[in-house]
CHARMM-style PDB file with segment names, atoms N, HN, CA, C and O in Angstrom:
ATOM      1  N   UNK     1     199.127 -31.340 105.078  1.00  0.00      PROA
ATOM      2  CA  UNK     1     197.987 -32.213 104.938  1.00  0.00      PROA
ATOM      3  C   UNK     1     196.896 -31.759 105.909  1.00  0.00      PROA
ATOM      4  O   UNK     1     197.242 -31.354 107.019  1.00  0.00      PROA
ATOM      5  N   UNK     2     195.685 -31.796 105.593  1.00  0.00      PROA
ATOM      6  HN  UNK     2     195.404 -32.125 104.692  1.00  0.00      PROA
ATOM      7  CA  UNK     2     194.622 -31.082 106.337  1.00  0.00      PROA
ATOM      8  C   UNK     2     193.966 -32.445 106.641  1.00  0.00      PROA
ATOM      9  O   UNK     2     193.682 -33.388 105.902  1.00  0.00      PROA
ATOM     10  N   UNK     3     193.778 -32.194 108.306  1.00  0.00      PROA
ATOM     11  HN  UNK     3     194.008 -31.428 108.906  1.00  0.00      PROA
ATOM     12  CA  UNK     3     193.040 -33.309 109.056  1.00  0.00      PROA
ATOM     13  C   UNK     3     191.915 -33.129 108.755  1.00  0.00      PROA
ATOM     14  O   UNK     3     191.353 -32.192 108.188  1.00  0.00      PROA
ATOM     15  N   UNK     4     191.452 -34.399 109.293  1.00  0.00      PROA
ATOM     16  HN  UNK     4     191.908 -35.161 109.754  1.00  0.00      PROA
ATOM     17  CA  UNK     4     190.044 -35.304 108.522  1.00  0.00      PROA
ATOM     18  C   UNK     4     189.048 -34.913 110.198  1.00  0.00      PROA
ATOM     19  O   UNK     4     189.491 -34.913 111.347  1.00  0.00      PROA
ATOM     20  N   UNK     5     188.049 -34.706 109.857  1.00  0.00      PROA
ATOM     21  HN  UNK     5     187.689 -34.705 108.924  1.00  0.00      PROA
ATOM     22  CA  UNK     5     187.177 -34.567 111.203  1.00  0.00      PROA
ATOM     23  C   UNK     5     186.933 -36.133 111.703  1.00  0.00      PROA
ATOM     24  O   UNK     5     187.065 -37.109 110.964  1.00  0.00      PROA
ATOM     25  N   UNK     6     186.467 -36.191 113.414  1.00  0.00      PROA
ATOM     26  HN  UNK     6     186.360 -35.399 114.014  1.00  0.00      PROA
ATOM     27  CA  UNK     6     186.662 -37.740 113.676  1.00  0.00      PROA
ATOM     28  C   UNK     6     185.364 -38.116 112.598  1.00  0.00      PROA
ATOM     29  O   UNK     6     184.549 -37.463 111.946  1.00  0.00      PROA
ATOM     30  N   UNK     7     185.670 -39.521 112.810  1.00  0.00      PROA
ATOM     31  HN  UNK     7     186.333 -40.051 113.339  1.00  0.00      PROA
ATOM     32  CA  UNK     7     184.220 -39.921 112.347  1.00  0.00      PROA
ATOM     33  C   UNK     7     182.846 -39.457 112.829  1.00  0.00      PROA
ATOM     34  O   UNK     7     181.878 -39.152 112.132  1.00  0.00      PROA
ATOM     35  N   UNK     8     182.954 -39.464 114.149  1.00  0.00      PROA
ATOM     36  HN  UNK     8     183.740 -39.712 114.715  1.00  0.00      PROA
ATOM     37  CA  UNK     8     181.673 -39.720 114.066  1.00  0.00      PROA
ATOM     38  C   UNK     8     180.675 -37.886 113.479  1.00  0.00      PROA
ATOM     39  O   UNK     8     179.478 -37.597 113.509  1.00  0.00      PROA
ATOM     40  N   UNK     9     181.585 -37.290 113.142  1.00  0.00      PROA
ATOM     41  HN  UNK     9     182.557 -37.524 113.117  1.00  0.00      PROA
ATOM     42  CA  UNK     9     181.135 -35.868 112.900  1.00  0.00      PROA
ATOM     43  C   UNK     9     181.483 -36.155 111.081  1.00  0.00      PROA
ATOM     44  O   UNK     9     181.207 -35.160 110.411  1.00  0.00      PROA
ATOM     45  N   UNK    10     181.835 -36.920 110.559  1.00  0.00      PROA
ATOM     46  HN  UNK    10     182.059 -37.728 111.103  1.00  0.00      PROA
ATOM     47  CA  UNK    10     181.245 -36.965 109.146  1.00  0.00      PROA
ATOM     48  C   UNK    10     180.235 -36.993 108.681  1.00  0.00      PROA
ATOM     49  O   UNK    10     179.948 -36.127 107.855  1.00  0.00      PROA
ATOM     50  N   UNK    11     179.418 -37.877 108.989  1.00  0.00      PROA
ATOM     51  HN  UNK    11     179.651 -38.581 109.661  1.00  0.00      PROA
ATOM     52  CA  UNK    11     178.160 -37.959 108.848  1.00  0.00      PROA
ATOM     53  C   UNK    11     177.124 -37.375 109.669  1.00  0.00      PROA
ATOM     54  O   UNK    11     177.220 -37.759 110.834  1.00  0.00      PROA
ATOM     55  N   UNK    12     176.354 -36.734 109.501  1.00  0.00      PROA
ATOM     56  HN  UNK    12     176.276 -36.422 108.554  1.00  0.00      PROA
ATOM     57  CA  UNK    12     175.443 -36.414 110.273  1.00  0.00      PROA
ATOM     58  C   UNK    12     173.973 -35.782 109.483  1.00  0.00      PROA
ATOM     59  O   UNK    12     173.970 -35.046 108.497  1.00  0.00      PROA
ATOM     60  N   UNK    13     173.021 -36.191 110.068  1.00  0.00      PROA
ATOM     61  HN  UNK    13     173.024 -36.789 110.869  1.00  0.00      PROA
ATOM     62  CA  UNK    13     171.611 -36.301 109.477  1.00  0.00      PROA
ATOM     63  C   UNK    13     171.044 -34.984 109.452  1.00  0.00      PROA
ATOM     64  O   UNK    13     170.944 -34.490 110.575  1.00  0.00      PROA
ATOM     65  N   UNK    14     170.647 -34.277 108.513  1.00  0.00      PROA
ATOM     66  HN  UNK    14     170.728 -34.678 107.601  1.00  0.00      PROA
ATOM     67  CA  UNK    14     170.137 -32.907 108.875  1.00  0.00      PROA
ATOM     68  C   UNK    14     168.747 -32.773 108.514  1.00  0.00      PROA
ATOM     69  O   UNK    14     168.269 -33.723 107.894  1.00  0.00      PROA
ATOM     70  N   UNK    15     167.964 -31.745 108.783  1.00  0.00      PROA
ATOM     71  HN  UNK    15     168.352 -30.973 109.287  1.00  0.00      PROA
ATOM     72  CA  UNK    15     166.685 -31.345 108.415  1.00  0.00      PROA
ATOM     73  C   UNK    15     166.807 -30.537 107.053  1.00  0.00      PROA
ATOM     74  O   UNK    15     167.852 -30.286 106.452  1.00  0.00      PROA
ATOM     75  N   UNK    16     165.249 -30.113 106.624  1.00  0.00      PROA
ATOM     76  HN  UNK    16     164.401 -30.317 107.112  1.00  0.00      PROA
ATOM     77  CA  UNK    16     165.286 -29.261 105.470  1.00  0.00      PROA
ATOM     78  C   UNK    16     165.856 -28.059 105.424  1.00  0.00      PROA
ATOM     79  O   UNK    16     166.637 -27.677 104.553  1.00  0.00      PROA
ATOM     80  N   UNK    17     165.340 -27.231 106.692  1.00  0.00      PROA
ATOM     81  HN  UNK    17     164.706 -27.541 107.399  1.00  0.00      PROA
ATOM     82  CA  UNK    17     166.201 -25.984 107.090  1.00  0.00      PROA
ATOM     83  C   UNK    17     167.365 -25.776 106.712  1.00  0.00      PROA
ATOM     84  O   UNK    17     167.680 -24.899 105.908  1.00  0.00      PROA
ATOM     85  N   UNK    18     168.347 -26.788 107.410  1.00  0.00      PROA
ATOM     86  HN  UNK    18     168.091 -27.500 108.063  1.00  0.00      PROA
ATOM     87  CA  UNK    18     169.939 -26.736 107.788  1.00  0.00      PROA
ATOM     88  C   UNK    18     170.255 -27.339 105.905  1.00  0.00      PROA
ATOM     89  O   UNK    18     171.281 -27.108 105.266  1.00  0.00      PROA
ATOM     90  N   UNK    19     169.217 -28.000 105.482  1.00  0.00      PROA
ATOM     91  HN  UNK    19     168.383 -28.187 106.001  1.00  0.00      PROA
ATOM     92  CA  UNK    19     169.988 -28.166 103.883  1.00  0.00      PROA
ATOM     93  C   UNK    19     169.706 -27.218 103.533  1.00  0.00      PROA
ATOM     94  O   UNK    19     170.607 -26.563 103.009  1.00  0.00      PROA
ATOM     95  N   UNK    20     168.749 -26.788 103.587  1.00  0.00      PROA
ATOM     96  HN  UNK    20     168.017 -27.321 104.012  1.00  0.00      PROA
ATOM     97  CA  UNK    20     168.987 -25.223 102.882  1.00  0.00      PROA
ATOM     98  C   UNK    20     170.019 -24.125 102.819  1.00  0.00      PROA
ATOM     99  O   UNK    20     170.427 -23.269 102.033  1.00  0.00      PROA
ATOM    100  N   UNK    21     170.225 -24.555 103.982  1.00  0.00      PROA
ATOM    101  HN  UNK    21     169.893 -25.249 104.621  1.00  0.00      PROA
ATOM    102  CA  UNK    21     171.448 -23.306 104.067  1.00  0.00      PROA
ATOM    103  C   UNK    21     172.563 -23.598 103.737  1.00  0.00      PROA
ATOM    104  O   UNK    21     173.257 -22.765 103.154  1.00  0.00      PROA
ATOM    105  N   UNK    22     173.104 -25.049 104.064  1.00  0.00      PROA
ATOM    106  HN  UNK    22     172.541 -25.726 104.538  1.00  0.00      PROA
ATOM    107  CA  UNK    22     174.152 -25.353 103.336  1.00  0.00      PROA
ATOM    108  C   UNK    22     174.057 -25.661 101.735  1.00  0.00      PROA
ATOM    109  O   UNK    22     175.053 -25.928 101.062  1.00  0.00      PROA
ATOM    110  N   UNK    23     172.756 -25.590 101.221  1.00  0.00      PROA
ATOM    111  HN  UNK    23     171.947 -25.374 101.767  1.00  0.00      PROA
ATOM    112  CA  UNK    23     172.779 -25.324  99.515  1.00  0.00      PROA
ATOM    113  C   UNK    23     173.436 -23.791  99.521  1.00  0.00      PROA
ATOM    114  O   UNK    23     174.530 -23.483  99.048  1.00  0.00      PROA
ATOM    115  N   UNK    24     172.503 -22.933 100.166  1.00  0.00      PROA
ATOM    116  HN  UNK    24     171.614 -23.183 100.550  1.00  0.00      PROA
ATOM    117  CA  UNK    24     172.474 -21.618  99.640  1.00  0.00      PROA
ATOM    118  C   UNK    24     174.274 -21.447 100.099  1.00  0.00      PROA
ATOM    119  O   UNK    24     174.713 -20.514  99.428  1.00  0.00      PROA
ATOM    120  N   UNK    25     175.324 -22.008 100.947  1.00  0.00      PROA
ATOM    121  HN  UNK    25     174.967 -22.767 101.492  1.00  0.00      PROA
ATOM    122  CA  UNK    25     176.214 -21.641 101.221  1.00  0.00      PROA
ATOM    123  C   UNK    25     177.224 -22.550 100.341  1.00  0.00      PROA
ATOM    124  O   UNK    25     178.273 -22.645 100.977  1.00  0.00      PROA
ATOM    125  N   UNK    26     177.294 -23.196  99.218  1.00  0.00      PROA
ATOM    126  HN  UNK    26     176.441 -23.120  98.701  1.00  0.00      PROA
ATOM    127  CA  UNK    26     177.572 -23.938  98.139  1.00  0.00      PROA
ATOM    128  C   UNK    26     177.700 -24.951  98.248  1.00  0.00      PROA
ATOM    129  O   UNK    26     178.424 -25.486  97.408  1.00  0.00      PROA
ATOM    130  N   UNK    27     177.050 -25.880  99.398  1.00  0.00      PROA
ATOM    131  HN  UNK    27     176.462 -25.446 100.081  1.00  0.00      PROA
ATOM    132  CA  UNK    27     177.073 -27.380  99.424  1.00  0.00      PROA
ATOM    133  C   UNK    27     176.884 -27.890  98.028  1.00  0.00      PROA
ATOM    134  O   UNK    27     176.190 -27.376  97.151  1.00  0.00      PROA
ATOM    135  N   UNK    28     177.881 -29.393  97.928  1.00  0.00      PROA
ATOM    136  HN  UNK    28     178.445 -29.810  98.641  1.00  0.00      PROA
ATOM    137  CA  UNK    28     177.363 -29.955  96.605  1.00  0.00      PROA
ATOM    138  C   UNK    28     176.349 -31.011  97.202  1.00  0.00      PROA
ATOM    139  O   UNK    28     176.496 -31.660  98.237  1.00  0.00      PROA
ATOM    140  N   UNK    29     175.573 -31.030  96.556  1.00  0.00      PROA
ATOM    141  HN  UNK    29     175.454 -30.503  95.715  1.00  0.00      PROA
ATOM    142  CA  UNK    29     174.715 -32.260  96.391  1.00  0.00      PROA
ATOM    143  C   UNK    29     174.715 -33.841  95.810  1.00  0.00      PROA
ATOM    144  O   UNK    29     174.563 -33.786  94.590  1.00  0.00      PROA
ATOM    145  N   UNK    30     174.814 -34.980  96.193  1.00  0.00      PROA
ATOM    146  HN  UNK    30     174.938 -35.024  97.184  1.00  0.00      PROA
ATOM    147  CA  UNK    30     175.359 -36.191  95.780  1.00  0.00      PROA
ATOM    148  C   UNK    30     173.940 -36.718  95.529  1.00  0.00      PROA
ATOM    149  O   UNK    30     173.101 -36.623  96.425  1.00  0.00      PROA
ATOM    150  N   UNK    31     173.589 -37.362  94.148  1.00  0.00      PROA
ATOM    151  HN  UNK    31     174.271 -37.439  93.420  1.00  0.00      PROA
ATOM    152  CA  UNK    31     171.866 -38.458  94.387  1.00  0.00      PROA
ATOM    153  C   UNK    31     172.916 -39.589  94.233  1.00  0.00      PROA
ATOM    154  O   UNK    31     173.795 -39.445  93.383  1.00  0.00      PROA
ATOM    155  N   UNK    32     172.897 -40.209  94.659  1.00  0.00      PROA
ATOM    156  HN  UNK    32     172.183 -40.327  95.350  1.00  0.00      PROA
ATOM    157  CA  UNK    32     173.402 -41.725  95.099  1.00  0.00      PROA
ATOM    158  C   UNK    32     172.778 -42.988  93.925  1.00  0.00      PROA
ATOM    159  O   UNK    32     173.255 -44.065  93.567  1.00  0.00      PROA
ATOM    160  N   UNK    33     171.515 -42.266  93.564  1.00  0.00      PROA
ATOM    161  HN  UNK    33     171.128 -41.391  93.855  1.00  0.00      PROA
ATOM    162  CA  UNK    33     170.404 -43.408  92.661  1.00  0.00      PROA
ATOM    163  C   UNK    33     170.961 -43.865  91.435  1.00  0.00      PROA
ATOM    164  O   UNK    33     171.911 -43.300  90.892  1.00  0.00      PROA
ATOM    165  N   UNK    34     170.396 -44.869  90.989  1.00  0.00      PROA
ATOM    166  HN  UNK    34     169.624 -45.327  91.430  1.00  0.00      PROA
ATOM    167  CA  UNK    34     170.856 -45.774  89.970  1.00  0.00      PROA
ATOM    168  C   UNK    34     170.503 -44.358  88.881  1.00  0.00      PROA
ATOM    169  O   UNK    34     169.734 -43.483  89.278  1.00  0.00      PROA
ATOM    170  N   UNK    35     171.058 -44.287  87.713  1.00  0.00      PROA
ATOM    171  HN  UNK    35     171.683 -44.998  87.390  1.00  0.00      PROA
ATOM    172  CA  UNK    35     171.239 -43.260  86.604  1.00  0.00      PROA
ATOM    173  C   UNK    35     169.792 -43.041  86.348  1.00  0.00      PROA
ATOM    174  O   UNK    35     169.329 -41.902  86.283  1.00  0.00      PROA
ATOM    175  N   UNK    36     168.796 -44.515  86.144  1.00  0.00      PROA
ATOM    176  HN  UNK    36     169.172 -45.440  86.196  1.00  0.00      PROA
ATOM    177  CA  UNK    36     167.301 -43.790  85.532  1.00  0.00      PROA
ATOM    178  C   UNK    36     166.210 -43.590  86.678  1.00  0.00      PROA
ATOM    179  O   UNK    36     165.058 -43.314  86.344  1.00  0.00      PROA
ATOM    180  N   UNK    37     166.461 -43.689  87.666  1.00  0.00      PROA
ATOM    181  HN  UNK    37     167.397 -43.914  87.937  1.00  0.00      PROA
ATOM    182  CA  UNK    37     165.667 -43.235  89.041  1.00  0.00      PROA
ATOM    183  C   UNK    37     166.169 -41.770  89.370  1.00  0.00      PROA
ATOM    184  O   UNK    37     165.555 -41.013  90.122  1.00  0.00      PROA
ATOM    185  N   UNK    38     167.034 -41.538  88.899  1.00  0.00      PROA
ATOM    186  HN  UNK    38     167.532 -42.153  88.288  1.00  0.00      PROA
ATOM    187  CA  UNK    38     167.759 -39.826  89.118  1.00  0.00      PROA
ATOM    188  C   UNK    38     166.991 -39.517  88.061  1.00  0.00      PROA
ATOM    189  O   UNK    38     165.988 -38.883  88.388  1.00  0.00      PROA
ATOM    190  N   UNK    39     167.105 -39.749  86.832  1.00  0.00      PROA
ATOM    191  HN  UNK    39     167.920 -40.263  86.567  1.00  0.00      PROA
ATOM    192  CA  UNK    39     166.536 -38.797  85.557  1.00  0.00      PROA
ATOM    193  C   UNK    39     165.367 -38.930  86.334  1.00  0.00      PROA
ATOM    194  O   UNK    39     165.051 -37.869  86.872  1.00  0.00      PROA
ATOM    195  N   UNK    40     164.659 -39.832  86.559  1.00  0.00      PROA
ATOM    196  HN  UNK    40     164.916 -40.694  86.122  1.00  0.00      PROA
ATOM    197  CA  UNK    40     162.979 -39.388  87.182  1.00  0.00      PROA
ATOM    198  C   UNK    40     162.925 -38.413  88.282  1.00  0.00      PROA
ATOM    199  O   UNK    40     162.260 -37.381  88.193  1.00  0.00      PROA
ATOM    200  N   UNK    41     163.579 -38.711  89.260  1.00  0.00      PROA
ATOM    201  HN  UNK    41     164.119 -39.549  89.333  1.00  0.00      PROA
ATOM    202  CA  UNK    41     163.334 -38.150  90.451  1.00  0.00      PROA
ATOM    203  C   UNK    41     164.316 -37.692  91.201  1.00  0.00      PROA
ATOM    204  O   UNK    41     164.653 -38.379  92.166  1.00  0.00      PROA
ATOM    205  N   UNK    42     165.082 -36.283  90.903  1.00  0.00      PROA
ATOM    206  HN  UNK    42     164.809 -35.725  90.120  1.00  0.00      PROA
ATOM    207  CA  UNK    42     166.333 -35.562  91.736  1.00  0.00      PROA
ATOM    208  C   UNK    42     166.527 -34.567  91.745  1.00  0.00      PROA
ATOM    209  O   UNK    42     166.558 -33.960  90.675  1.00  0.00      PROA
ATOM    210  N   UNK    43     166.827 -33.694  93.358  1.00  0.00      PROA
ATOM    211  HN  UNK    43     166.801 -34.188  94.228  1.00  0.00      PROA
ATOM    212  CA  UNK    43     166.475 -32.603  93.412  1.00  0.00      PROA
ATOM    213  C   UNK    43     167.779 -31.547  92.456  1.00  0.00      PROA
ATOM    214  O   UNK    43     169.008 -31.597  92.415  1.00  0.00      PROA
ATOM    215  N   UNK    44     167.094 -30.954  92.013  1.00  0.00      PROA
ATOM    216  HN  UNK    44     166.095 -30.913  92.046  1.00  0.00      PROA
ATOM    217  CA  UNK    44     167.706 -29.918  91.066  1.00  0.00      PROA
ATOM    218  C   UNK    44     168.899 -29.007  91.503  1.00  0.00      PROA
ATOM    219  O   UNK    44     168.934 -28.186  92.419  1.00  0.00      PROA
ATOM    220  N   UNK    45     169.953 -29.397  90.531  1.00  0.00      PROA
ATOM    221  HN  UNK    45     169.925 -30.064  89.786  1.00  0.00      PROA
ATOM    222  CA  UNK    45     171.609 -29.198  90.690  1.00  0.00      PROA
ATOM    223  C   UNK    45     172.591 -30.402  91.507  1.00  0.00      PROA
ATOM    224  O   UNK    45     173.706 -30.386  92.026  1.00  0.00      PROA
ATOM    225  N   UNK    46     171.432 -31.514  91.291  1.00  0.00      PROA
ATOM    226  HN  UNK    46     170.525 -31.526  90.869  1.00  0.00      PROA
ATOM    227  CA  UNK    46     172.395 -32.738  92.080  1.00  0.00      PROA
ATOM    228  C   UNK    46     173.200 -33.043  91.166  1.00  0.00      PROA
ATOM    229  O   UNK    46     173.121 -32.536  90.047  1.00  0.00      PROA
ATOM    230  N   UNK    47     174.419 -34.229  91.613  1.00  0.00      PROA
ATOM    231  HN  UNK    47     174.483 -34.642  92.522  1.00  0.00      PROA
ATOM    232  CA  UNK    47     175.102 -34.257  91.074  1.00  0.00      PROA
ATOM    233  C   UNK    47     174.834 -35.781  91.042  1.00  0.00      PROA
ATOM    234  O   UNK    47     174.872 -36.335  92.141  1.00  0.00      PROA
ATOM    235  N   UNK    48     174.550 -36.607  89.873  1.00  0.00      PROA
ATOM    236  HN  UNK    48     174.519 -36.157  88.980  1.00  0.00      PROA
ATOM    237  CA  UNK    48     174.374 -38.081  90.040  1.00  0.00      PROA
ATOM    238  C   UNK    48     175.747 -38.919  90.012  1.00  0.00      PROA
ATOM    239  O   UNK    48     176.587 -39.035  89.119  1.00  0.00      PROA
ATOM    240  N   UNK    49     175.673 -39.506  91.411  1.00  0.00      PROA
ATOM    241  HN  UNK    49     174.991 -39.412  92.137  1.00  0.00      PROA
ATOM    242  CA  UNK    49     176.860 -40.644  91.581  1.00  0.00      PROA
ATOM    243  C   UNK    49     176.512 -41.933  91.978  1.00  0.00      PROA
ATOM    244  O   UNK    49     176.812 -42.363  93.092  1.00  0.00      PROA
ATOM    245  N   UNK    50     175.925 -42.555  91.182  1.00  0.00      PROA
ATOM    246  HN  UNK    50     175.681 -42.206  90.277  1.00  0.00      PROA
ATOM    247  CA  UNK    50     175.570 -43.905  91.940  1.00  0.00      PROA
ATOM    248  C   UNK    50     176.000 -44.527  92.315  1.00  0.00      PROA
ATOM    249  O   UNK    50     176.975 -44.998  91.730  1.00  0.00      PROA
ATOM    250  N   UNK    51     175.566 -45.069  93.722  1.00  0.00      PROA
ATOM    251  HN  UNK    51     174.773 -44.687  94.197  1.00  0.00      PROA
ATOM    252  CA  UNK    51     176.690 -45.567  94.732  1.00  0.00      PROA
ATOM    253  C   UNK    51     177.490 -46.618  94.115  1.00  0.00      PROA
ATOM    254  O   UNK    51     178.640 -46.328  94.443  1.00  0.00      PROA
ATOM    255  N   UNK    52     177.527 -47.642  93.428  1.00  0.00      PROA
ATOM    256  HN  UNK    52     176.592 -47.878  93.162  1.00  0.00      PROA
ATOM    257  CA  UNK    52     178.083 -48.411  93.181  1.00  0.00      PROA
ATOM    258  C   UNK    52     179.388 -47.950  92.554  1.00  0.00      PROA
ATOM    259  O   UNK    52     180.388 -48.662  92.458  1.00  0.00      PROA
ATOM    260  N   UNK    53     179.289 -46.733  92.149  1.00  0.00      PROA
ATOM    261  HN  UNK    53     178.477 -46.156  92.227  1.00  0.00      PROA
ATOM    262  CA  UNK    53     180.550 -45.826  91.384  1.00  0.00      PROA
ATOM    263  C   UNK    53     181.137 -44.797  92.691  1.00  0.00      PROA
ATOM    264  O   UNK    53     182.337 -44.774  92.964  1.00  0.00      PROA
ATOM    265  N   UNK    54     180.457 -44.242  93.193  1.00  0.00      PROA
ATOM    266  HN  UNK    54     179.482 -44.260  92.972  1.00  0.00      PROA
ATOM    267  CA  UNK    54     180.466 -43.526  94.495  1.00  0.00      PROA
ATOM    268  C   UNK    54     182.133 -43.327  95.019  1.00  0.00      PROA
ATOM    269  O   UNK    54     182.625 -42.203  95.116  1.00  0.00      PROA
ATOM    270  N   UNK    55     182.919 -44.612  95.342  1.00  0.00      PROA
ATOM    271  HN  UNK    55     182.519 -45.525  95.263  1.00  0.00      PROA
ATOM    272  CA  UNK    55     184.329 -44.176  95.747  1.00  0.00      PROA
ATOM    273  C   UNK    55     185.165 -43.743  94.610  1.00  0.00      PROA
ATOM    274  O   UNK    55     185.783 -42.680  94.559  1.00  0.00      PROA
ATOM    275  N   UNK    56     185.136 -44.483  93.878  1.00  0.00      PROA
ATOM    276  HN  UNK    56     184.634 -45.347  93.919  1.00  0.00      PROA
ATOM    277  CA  UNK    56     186.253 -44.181  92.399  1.00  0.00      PROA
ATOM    278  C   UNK    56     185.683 -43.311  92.127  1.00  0.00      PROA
ATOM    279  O   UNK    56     186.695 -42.738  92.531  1.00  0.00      PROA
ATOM    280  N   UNK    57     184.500 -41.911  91.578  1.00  0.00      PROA
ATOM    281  HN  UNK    57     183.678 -42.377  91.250  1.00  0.00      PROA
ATOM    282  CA  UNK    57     184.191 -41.257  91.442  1.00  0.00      PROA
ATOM    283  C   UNK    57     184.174 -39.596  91.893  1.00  0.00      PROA
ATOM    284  O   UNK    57     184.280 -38.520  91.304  1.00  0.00      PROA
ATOM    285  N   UNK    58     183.961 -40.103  93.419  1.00  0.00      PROA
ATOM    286  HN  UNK    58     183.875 -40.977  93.897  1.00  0.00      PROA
ATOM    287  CA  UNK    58     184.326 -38.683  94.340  1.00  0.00      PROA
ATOM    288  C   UNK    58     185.588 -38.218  94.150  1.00  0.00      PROA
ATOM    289  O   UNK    58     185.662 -37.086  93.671  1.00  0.00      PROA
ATOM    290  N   UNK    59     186.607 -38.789  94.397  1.00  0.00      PROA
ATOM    291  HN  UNK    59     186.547 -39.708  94.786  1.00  0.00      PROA
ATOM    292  CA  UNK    59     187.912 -38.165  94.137  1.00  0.00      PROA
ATOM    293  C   UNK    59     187.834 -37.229  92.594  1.00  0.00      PROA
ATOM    294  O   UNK    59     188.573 -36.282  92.326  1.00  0.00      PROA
ATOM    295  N   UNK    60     186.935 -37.685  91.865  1.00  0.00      PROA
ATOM    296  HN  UNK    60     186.335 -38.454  92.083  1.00  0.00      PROA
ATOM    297  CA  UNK    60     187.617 -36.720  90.571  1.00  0.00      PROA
ATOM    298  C   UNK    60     186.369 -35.770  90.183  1.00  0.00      PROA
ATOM    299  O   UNK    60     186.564 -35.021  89.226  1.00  0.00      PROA
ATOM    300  N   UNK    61     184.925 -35.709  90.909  1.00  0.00      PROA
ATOM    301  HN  UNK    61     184.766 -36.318  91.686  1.00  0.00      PROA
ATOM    302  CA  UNK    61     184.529 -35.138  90.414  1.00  0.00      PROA
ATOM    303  C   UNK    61     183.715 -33.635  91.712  1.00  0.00      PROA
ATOM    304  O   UNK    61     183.066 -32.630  91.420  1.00  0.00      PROA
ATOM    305  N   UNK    62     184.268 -34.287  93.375  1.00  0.00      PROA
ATOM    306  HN  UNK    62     184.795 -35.103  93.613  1.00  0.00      PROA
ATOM    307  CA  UNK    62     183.828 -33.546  94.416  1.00  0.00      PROA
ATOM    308  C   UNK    62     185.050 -32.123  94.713  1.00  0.00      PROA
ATOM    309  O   UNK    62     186.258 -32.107  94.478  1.00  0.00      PROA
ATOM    310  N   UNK    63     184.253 -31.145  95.243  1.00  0.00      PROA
ATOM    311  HN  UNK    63     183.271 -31.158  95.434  1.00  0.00      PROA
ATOM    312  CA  UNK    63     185.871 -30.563  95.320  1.00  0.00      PROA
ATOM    313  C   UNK    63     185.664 -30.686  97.082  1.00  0.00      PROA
ATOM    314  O   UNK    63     184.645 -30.735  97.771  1.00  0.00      PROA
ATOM    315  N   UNK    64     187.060 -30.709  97.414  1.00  0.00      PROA
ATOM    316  HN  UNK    64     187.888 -30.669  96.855  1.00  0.00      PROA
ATOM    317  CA  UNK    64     187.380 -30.444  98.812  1.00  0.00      PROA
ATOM    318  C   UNK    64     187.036 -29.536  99.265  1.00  0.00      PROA
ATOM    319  O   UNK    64     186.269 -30.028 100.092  1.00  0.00      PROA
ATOM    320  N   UNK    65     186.968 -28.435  99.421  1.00  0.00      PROA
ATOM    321  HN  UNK    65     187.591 -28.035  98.749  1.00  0.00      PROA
ATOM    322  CA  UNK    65     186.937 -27.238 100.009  1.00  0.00      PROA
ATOM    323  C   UNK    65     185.015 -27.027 100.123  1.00  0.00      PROA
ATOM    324  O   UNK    65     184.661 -26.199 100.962  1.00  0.00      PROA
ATOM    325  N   UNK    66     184.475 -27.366  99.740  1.00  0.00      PROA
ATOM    326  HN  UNK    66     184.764 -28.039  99.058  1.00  0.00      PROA
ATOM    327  CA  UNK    66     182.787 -27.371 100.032  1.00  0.00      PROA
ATOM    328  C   UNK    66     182.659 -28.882 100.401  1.00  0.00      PROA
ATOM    329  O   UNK    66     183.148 -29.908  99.928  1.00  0.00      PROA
ATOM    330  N   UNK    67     181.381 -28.481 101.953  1.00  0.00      PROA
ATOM    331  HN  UNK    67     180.983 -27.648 102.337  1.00  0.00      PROA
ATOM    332  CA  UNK    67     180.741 -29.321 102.376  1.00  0.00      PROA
ATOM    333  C   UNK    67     180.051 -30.452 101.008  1.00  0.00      PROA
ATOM    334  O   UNK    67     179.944 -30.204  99.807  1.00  0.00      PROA
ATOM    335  N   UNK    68     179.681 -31.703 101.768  1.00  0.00      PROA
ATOM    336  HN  UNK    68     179.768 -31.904 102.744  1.00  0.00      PROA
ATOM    337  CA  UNK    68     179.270 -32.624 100.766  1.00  0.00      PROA
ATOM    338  C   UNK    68     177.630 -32.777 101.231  1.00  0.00      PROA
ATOM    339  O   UNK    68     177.331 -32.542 102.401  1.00  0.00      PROA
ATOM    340  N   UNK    69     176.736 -33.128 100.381  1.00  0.00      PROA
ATOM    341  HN  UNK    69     176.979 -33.319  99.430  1.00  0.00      PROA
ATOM    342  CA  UNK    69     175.276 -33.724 101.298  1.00  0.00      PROA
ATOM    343  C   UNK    69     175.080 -34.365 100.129  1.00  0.00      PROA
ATOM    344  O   UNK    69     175.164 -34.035  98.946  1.00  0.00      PROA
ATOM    345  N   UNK    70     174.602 -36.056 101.125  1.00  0.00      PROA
ATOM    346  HN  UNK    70     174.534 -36.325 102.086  1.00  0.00      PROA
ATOM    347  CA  UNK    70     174.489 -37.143 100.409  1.00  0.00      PROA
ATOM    348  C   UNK    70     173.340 -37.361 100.165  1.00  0.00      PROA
ATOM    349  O   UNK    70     172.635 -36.685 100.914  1.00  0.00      PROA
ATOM    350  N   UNK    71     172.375 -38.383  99.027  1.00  0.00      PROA
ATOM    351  HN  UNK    71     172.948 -38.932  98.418  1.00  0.00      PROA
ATOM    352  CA  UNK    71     171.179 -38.778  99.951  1.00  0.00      PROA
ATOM    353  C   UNK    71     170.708 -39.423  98.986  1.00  0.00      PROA
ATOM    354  OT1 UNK    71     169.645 -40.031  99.110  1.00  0.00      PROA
TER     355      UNK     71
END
């Protein structure tokens, strides 16, 4: 079983830079937004999970092995 980092290093807030690089290094991307606020407005190759679906969801559609960025 592969340990979990503590909390407080799960989350953490980044700039545009540092997303960049973790795109270009295969971060997935999460839009969190309700389904028709994503069709309007989400940055390209997100993956729409709206939070309200968000836990039951990640398990089947995130993979483990790549970083996550939420937003």
């Amino acid at each position: 079983m592969r340990s979990r980092p503590p909390p407080d290093q799960m989350v953490t807030n980044i700039d545009r830079k540092p997303l960049i690089d973790l795109i270009e290094r295969g971060a997935q991307l999460v839009d969190v937004l309700p389904e028709r606020e994503y069709a309007e407005r989400h940055i390209p190759g997100a993956i729409n999970l709206p939070l309200r679906r968000l836990p039951a969801a990640t398990a089947m559609v995130l993979r483990r092995d790549k970083p996550v960025v939420v937003y």
